[in-house]
N, C-alpha and C positions, 0 to 999 in steps of 0.2 A: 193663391197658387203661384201669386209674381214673386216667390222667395228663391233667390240666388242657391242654391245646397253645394255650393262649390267656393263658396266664399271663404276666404282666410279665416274667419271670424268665427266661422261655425262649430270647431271643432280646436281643443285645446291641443296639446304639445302632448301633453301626457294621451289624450284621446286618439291622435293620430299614430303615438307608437303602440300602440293596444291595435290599432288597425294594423298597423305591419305587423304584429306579431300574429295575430288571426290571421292573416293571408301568409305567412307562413308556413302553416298548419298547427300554430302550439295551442294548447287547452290552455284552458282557463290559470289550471293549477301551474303550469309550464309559463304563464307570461308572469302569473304570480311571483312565483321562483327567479323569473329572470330580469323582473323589475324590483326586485325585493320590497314588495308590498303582499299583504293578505289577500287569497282567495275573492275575500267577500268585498273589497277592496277593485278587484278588476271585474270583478261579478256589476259592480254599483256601473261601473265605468262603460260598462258592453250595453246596459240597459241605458242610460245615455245618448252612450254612440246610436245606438238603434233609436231613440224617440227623435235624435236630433238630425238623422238623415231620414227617417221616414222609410226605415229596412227593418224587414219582418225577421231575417233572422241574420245570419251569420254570412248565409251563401250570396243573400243578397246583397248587405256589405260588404262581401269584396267585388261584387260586380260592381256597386255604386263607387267605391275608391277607384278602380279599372277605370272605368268612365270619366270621373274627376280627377284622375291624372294622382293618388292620391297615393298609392303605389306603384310599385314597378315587380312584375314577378316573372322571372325568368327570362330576362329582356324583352317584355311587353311593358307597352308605357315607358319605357325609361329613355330614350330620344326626348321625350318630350318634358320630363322632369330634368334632364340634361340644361336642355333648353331657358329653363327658367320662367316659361311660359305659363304655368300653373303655380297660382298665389297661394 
């Protein structure tokens, strides 16, 4: 249970904008669209993200990013990603 879920490492580039794009409100088929990759494609990506922060679904990975500084939504968190403070 001594694993870091906040660590740089944990989550790729592509993985972290699939989480902004979820905490935006976009579907599936909408981050598809907007990262011009396939459905099945960010489908593969969300299941991922979810085994590798340990979030059962969707509502609870934006509360995990919320928490890790991992996003910023609607000027919550974003002082602290300003900051630099969260690797």
């Amino acid at each position: 249970m001594g694993t870091d879920y906040h660590s740089a490492d944990l989550l790729s580039e592509r993985e972290l904008q699939v989480i902004e794009l979820i905490a935006a409100g976009m579907t599936n088929q909408d981050i598809a669209e907007h990262l011009e990759i396939s459905k099945r494609t960010v489908d593969n990506h969300i299941s991922n993200i979810l085994s590798k922060t340990r979030t059962a679904n969707r509502v609870a990975l934006v509360r995990w990013a919320l928490q890790w500084g991992k996003v910023c939504l609607d000027e919550v968190n974003c002082c602290t990603l300003a900051d630099g403070k969260i690797a």
